[in-house]
C-alpha positions as CSV (number, residue, x, y, z in Angstrom):
1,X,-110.2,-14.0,22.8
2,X,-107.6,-16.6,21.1
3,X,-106.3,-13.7,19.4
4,X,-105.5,-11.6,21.8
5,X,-103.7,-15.0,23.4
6,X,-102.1,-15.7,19.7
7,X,-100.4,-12.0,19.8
8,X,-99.2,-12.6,23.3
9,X,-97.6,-16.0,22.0
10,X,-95.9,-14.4,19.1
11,X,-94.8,-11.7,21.5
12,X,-92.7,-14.6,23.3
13,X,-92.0,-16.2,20.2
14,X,-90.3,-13.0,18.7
15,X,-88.0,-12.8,21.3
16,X,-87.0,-16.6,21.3
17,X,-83.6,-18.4,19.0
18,X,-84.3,-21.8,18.6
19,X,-88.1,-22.6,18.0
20,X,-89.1,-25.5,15.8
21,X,-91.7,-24.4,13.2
22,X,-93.5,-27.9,10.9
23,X,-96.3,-27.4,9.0
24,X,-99.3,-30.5,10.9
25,X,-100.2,-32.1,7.7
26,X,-99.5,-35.8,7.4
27,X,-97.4,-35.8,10.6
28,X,-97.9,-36.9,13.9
29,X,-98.4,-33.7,16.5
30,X,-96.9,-33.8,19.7
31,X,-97.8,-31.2,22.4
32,X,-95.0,-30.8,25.6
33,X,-96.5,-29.9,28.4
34,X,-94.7,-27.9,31.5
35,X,-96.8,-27.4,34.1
36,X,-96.3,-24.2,35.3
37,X,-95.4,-20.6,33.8
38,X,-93.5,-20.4,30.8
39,X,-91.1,-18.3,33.0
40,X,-90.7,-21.3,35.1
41,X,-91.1,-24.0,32.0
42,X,-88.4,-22.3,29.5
43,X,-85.5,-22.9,32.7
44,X,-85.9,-26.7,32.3
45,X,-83.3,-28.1,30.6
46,X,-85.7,-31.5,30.2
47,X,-88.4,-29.4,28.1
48,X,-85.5,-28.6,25.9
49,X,-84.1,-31.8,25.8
50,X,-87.6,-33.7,24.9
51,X,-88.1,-31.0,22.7
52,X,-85.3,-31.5,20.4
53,X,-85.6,-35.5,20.2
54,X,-89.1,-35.4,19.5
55,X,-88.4,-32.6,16.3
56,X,-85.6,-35.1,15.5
57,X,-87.8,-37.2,13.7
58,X,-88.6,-35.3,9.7
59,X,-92.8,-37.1,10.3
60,X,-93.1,-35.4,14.0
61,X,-93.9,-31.9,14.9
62,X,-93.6,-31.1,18.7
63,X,-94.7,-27.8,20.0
64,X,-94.9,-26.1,23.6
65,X,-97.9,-25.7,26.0
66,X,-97.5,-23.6,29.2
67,X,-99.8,-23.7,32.6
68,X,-102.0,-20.4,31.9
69,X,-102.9,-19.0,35.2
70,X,-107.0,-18.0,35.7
71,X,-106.9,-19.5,32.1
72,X,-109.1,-22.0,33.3
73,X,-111.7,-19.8,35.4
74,X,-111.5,-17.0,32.8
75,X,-112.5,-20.0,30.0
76,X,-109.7,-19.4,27.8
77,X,-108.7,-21.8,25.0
78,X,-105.3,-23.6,25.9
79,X,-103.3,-23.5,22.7
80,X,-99.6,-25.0,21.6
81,X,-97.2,-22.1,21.3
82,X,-95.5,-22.8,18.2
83,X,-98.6,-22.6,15.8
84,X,-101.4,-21.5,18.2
85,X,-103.3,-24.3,17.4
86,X,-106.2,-25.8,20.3
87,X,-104.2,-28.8,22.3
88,X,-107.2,-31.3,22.3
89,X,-106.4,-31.4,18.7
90,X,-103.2,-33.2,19.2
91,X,-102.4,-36.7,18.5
92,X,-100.3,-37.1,22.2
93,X,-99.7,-34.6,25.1
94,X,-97.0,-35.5,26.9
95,X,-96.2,-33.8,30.6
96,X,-92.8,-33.5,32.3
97,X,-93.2,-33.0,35.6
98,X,-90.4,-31.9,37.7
99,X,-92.2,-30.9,40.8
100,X,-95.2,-32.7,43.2
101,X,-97.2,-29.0,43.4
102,X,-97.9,-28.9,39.8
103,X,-99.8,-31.8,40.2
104,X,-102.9,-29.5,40.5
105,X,-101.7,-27.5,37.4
106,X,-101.6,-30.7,35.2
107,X,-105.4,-31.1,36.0
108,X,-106.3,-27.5,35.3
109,X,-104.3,-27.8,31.8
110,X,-107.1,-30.8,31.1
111,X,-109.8,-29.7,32.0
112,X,-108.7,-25.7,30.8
113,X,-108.3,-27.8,27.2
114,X,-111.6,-29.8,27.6
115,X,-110.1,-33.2,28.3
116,X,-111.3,-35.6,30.4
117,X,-109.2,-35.4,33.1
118,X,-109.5,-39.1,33.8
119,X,-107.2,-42.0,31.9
120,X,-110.6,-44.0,32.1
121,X,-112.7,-41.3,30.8
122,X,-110.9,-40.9,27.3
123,X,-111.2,-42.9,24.3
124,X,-109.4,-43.0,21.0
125,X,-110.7,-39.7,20.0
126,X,-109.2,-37.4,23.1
127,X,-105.4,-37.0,22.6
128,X,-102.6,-39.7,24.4
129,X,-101.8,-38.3,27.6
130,X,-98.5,-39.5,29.0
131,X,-96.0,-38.0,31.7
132,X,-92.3,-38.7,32.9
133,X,-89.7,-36.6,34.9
134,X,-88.5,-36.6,38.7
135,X,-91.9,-35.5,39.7
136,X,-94.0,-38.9,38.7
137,X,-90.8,-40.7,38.2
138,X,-90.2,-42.5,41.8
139,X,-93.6,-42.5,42.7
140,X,-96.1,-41.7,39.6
141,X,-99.6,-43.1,42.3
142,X,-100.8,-39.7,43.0
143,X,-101.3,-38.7,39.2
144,X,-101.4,-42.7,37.7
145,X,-105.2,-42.3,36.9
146,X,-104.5,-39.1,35.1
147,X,-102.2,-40.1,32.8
148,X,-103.0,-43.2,30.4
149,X,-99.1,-43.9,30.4
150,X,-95.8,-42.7,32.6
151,X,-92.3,-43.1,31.5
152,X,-90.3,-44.1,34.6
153,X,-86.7,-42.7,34.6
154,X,-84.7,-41.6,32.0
155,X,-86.7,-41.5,28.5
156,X,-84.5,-40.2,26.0
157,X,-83.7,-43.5,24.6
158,X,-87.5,-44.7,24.4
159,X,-88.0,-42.4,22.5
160,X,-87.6,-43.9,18.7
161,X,-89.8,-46.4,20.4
162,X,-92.5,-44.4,21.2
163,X,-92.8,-42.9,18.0
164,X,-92.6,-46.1,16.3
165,X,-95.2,-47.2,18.2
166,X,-97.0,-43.6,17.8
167,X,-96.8,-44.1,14.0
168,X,-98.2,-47.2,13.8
169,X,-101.0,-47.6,16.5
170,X,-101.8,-43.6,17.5
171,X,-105.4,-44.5,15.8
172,X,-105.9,-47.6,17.1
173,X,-108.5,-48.3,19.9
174,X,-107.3,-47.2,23.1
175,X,-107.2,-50.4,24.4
176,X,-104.5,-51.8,21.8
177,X,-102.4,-48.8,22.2
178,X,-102.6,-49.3,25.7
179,X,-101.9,-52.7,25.8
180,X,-98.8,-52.1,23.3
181,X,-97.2,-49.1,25.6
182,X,-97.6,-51.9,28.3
183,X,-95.0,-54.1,26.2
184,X,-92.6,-51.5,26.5
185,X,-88.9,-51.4,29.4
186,X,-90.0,-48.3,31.6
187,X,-93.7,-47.7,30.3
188,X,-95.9,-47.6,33.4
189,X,-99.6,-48.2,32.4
190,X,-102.0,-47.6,35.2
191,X,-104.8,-49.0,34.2
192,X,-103.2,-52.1,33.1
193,X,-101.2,-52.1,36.7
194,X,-102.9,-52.8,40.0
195,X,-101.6,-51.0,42.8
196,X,-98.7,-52.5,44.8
197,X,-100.8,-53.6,47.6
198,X,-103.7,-55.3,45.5
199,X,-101.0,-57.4,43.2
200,X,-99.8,-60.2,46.3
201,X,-97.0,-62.1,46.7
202,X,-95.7,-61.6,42.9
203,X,-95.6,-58.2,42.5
204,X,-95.8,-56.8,38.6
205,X,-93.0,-53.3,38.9
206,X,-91.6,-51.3,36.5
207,X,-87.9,-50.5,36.0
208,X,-86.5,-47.2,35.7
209,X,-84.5,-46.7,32.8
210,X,-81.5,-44.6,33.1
211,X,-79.3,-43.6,30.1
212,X,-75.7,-45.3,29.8
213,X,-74.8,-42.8,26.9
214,X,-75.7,-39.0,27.6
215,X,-73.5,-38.1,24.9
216,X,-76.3,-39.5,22.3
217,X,-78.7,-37.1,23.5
218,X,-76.9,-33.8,24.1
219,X,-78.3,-32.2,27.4
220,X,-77.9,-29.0,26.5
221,X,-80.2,-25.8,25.5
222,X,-82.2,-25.7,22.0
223,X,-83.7,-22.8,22.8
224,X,-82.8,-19.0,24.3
225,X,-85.4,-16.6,25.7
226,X,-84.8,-13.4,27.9
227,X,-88.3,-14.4,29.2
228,X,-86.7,-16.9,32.1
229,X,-84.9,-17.2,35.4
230,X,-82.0,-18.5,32.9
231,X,-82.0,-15.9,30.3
232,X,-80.1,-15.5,27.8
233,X,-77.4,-18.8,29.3
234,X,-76.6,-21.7,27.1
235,X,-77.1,-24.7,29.9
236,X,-75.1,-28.0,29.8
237,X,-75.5,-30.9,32.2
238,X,-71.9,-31.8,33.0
239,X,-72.7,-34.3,35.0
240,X,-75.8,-36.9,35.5
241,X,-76.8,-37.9,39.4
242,X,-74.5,-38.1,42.7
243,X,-73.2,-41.2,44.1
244,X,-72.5,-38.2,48.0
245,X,-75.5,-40.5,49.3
246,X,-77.6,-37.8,51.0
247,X,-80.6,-39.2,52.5
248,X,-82.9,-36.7,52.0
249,X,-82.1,-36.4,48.4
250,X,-84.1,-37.6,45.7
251,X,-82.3,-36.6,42.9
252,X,-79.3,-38.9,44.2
253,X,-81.4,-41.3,43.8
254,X,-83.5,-41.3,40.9
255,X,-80.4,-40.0,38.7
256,X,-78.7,-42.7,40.0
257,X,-75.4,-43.8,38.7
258,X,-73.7,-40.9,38.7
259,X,-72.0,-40.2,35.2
260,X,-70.1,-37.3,33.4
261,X,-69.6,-36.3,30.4
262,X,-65.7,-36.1,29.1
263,X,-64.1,-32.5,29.0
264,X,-63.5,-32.6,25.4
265,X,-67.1,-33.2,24.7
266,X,-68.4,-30.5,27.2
267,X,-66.1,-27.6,25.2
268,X,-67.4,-28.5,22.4
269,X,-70.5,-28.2,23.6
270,X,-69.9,-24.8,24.6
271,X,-68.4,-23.6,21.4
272,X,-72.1,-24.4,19.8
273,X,-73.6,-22.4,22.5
274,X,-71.2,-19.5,22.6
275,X,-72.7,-18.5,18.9
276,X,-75.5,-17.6,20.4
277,X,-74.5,-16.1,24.1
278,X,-71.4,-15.8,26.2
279,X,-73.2,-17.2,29.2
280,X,-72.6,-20.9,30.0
281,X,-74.5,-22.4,32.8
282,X,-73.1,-25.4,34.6
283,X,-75.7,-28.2,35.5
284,X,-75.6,-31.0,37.9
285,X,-76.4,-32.5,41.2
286,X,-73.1,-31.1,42.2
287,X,-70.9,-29.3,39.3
288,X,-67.8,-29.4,41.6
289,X,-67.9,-32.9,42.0
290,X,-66.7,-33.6,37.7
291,X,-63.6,-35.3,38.2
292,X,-62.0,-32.8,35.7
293,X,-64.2,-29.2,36.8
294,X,-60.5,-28.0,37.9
295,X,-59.5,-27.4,34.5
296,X,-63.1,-27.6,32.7
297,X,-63.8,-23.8,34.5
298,X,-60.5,-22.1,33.6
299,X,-60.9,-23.5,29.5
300,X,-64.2,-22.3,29.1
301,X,-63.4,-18.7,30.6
302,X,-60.8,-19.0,28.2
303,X,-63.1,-19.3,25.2
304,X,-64.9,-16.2,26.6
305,X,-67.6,-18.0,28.5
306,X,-69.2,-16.2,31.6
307,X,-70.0,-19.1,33.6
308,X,-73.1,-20.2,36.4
309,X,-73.3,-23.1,38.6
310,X,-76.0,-25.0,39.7
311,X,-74.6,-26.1,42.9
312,X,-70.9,-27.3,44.3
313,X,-69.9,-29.2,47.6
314,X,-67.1,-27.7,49.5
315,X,-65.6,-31.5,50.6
316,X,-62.8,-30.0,49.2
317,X,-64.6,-27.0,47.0
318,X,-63.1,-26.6,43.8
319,X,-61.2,-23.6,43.5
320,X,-60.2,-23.3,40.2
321,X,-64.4,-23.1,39.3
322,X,-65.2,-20.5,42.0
323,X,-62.2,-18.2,40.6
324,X,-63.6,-18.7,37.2
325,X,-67.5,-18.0,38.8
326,X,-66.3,-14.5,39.8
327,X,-64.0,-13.9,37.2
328,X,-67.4,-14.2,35.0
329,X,-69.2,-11.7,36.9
330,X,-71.0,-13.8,39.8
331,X,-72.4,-12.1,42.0
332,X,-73.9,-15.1,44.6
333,X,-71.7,-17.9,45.9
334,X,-74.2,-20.4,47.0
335,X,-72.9,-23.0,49.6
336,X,-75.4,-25.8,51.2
337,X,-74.6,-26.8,54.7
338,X,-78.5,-28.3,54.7
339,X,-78.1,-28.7,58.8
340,X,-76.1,-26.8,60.9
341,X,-74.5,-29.0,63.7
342,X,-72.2,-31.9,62.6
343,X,-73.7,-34.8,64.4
344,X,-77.0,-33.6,62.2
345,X,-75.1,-33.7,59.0
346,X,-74.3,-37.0,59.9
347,X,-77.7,-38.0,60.1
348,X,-77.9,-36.7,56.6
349,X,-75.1,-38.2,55.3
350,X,-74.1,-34.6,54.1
351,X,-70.3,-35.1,54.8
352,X,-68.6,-31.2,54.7
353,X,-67.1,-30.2,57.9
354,X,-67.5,-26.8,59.7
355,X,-63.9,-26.3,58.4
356,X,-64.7,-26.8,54.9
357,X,-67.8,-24.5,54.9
358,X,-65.9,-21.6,56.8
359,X,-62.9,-22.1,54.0
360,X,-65.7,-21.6,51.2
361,X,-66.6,-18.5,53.1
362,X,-63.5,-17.4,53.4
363,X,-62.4,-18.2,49.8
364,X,-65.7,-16.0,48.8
365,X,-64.5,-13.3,51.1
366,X,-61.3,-13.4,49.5
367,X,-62.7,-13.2,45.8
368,X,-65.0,-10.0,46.9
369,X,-67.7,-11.8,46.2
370,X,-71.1,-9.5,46.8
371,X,-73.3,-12.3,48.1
372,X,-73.4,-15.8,50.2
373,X,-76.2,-17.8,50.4
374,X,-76.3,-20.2,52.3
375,X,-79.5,-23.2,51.8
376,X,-80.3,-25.3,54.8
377,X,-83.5,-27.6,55.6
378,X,-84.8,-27.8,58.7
379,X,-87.3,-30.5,60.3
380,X,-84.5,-33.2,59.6
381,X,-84.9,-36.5,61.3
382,X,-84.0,-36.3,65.0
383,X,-83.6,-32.5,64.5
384,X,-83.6,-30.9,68.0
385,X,-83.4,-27.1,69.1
386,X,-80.1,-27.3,69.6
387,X,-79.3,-28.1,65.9
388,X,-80.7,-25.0,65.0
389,X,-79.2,-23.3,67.8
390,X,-76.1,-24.8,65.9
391,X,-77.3,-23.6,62.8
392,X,-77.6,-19.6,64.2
393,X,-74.2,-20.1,65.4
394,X,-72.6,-21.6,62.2
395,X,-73.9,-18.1,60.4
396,X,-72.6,-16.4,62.8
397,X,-69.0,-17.3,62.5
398,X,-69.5,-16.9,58.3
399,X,-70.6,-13.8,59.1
400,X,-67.9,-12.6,61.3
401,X,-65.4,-14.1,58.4
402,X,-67.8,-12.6,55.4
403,X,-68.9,-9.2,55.6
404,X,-71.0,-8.4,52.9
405,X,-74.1,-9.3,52.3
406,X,-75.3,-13.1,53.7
407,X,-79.0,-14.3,52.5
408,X,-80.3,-18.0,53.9
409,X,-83.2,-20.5,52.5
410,X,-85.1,-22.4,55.7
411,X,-86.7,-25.2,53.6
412,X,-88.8,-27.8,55.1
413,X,-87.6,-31.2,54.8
414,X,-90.4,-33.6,52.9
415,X,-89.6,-37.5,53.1
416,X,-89.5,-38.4,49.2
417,X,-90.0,-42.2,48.5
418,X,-87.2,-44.2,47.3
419,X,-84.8,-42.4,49.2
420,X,-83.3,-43.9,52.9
421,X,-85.6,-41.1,54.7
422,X,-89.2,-42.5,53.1
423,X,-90.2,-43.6,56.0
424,X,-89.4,-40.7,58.2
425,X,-92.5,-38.7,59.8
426,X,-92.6,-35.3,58.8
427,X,-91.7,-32.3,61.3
428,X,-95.4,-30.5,62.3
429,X,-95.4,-27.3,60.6
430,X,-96.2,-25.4,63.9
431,X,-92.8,-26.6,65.2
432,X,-91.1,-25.8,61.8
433,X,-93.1,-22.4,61.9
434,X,-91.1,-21.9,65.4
435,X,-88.0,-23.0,64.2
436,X,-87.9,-20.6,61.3
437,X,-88.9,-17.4,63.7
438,X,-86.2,-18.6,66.1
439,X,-83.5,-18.2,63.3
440,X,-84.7,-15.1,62.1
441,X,-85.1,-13.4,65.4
442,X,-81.8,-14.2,65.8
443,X,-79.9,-13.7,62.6
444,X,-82.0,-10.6,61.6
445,X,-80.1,-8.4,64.2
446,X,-77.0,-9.4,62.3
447,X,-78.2,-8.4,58.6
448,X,-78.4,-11.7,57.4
449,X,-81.8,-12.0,55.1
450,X,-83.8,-15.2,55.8
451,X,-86.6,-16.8,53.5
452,X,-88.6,-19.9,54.6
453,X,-91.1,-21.6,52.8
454,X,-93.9,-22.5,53.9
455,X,-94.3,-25.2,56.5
456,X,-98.1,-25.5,55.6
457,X,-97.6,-26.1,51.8
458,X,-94.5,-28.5,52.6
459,X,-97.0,-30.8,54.6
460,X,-98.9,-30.6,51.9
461,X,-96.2,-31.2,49.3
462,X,-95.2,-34.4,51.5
463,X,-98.9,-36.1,51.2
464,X,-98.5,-35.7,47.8
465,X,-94.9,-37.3,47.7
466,X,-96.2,-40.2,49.7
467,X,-99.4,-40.3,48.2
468,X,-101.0,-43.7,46.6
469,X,-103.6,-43.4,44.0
470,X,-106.8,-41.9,46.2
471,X,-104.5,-38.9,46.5
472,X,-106.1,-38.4,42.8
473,X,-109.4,-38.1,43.7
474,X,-108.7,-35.5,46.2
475,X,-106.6,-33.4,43.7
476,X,-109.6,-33.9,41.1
477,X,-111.8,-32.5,43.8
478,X,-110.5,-29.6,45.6
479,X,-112.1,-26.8,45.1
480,X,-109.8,-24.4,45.3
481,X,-106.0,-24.3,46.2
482,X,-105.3,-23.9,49.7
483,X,-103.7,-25.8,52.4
484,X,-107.3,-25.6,54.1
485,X,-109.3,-26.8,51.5
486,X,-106.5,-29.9,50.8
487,X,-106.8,-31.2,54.4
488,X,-110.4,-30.8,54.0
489,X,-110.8,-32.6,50.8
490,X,-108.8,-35.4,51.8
491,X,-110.8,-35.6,55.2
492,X,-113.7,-35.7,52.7
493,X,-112.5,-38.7,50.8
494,X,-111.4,-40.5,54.2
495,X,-107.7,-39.6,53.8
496,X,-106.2,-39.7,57.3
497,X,-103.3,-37.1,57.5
498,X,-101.3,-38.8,59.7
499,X,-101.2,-41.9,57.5
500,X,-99.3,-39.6,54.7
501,X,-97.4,-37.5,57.4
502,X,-96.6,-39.9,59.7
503,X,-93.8,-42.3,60.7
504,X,-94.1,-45.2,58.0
505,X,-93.2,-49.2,59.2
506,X,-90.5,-50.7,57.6
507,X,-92.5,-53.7,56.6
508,X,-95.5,-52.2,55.6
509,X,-96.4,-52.2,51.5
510,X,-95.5,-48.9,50.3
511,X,-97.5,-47.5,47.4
512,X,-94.3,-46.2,45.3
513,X,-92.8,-49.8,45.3
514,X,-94.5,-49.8,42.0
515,X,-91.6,-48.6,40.6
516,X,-88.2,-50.7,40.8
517,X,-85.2,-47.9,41.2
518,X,-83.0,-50.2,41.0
519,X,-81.8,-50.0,44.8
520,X,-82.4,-52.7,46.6
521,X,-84.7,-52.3,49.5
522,X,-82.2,-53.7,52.2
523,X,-79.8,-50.5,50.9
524,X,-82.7,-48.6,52.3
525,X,-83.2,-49.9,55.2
526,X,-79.5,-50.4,55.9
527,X,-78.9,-46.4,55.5
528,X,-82.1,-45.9,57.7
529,X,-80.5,-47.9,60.2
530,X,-77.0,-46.1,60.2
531,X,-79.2,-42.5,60.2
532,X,-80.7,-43.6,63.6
533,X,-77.1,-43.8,65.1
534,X,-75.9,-40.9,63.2
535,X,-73.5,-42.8,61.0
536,X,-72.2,-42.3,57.6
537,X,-72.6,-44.8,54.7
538,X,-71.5,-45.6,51.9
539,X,-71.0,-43.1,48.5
540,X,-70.5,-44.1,44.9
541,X,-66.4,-44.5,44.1
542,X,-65.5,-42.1,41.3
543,X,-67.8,-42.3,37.9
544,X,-69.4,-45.2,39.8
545,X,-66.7,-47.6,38.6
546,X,-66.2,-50.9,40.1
547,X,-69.3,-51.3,42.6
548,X,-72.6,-53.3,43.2
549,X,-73.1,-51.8,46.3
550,X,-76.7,-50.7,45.7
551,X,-78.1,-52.2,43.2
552,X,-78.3,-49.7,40.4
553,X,-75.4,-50.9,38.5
554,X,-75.1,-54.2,36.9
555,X,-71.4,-55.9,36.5
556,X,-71.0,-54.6,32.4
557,X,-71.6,-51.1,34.2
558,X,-69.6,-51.2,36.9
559,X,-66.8,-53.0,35.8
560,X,-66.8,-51.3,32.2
561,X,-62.9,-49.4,33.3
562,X,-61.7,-53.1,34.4
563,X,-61.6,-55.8,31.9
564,X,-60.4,-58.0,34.3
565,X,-62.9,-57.9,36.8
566,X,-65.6,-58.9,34.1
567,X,-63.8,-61.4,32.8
568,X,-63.3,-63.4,37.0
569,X,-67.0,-62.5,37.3
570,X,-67.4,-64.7,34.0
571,X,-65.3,-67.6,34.7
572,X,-67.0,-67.6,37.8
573,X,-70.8,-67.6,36.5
């Protein structure tokens, strides 16, 4: 069997620019985990990232491991893809997790490898298992007696650390290694951590880290392979986090402060890349919103880039970058409204006008662009039918301005923790159910392709965002993965629904309060406040210079553009 799985490996290998190939001996192995397909995996710009700065180091060899679906009914060995070589035979296996439904995945990579899937359950002689990324980062409770340790935040400069430490103590018993990851800034580990509601009045948290320097750890693609969403495109994160404020957001919060990276910096970036593809792909919370994109889009056309864009606002959209879009060969303008009636967007704190969206259209129109699409979530807080009655109507007008082809996303809105909506209830997926047939019945007539998730999963994908640590036992235990048999697991284990799906109280312990963001909790509770009354809070200033509003940045941050400022704050410590 393994080599029928080896040939498939080299068969993806073959095909890639970019892999890392170290001979094991006398070096400490590192398997990455992604949790999903290597389709899915070989888009994440964090894999590659990771990836690179572990093979930095001349005495580490880091190599890829991939979710294998039926792998683990079908007994298949789960093996690294550089070499081929069995993943239990690794000295650590690190996991980034990017997304609360590969949860399950992570489990059947364990057991699918023959690991214990439980932190408690391994000794010195079963491989490190750590995690990090957006998925564990803001609340890691769910998964935190998986993993033996969980970087919080931003952990490309731990880690030198972590192979110091690796180096010196992989061997040890587990305990002292343990105890030693415990010592490090942004090293959550569980077993040496109560939960937040057993620890009293003096709570024990953990700090994100979040990197001050991005230009220290380039975040931009190692590796090309016509096997992904993203083939064939050298990425670049232009940009780090979004000081726009969006309640619903989680990435504007745990990539908080914003930053960019300088112009000069970013085209050189893209000279590296353009030796091995003409496509550039633009990443960020929102591309448009780099204070120099205007003439960043037209100098990369120049150097015969095709460019992509993750995402752009349209309060004001940038036009310079959606001429240079289409003058690449884009097909798909992608503008997201998220609600469709402005007192709604208010509630959001998604600040673009009707105006400004039916400009973007227009502007698309103008450039004979194929394709809109348009990506909205419905099941908002205080959503009623007529905001999606607003929402019909707002595609109507695009599509009386735009006519050529218009295709829409219906997400459901899932309450994340640390973000100014954690405490909202989640819409009942019969109403979202109704609410997504409502828009297609009446948008269908019109042409105007409509795909909604499921409401189902998103309930479920909520629990799992809210969840505290008995959420693990439930996704040890289900016994197969459906919405059905997760309600009726955690009914099992005494899990109410309602208690994960439910309004929340403002002063009840929250289970994710493990981790310090960084924003204080009263900036929470002060944008929950202004949500109920449908008012707008507020945003980061430019580069998040000159501001303590939230927390996140310290005065050396904030003030690091005006000397002066530091220097009152100073006199007046």
């Amino acid at each position: 069997m393994s080599w029928k799985i080896r040939a498939s490996q080299q068969a993806l290998l073959d095909q890639e620019i970019g892999a890392i190939h170290k001979d094991w001996g006398g070096r400490l192995v590192v398997a990455l985990a992604f949790p999903n397909a290597y389709y899915v995996g070989m888009s994440s710009l964090a894999l590659q990232v990771i990836y690179r700065g572990f093979n930095a180091f001349p005495d580490v060899v880091c190599e890829r491991v991939f979710w294998d679906k039926g792998g683990y009914e079908a007994r298949r060995p789960l093996l690294t893809l550089e070499s081929g070589r069995r993943v239990d035979e690794v000295d650590v296996w690190a996991f980034t997790i990017s997304y609360e439904m590969d949860f399950f995945n992570v489990v059947e990579m364990l057991r699918q490898a023959g690991v214990p899937p439980l932190a408690r359950d391994r000794d010195a002689s079963w491989p490190l298992i750590i995690a990090g990324g957006p998925g564990v980062t803001m609340n890691p409770e769910p998964m935190a007696p998986i993993f033996d340790a969980i970087v919080i935040g931003e952990g490309e400069e731990i880690l030198a650390d972590l192979v110091d430490l690796f180096r010196r103590a992989i061997d040890a018993p587990r305990a002292e290694l343990l105890a030693e990851l415990d010592k490090m800034p942004g090293v959550y580990v569980p077993a040496l951590v109560p939960p937040i509601a057993e620890q009293g009045d003096s709570p024990r948290k953990i700090e994100r880290l979040w990197v001050r320097d991005q230009s220290l750890f380039p975040p931009i693609s190692s590796l090309y392979t016509p096997e992904t969403e993203f083939r064939g495109m050298h990425l670049m994160e232009i940009a780090r986090g979004c000081g726009r404020g969006c309640r619903f957001c989680l990435a504007g919060y745990v990539y908080r402060p914003p930053r960019e990276l300088p112009m000069d910096l970013l085209l050189d970036w893209a000279k590296q890349g353009l030796k091995h593809t003409d496509r550039i792909g633009l990443i960020s919370a929102a591309v448009s919103d780099h204070s120099q994109i205007d003439e960043l889009a037209p100098a990369l056309v120049e150097l015969g880039a095709k460019l992509s864009a993750s995402s752009m606002r349209v309060d004001p959209i940038s036009r310079p970058l959606v001429e240079a879009l289409r003058a690449s060969g884009a097909q798909t303008l992608t503008i997201a409204p998220e609600a469709g009636s402005a007192r709604l967007r208010d509630v959001i704190a998604k600040t673009q006008t009707e105006e400004q969206l039916l400009e973007a259209v227009a502007l698309a129109a103008e450039l004979d662009f194929p394709q809109i699409k348009f990506y909205f979530m419905i099941g908002h807080p205080t959503e009623e039918q007529e905001d999606i009655e607003a929402l019909v109507e707002f595609v109507l007008k695009a599509r009386g301005v735009f006519k050529r082809r218009i295709a829409m996303n219906a997400t459901p809105f899932v309450p994340k923790a640390h973000t100014p909506f954690q405490w909202m209830p989640m819409t009942p997926a019969r109403t979202l159910k109704k609410r997504q047939s409502f828009i297609m019945r009446k948008l269908g007539r019109h042409r105007i392709a409509v795909r909604a998730d499921s409401p189902a999963w998103a309930e479920v994908q909520a629990a799992l965002a809210r969840g505290d640590r008995r959420m693990a036992d439930v996704i040890l235990d289900i016994p197969r993965l459906s919405v059905r048999d997760f309600w009726e697991t955690m009914a099992r284990h005494g899990l109410e629904r309602d208690a994960y799906l439910g309004e929340l109280s403002l002063d009840q312990p929250l289970p994710w309060e493990i981790v310090e963001s960084g924003v204080k909790p009263t900036f929470f509770r002060y944008e929950w406040r202004l949500a109920q009354q449908a008012r707008l809070g507020p945003h980061c200033p430019p580069d998040s210079a000159g501001c303590l509003t939230c927390g996140v940045c310290d005065p050396a941050w904030a003030y690091r553009f005006q000397p002066d400022k530091l220097l009152k704050l100073a006199v007046k410590r």
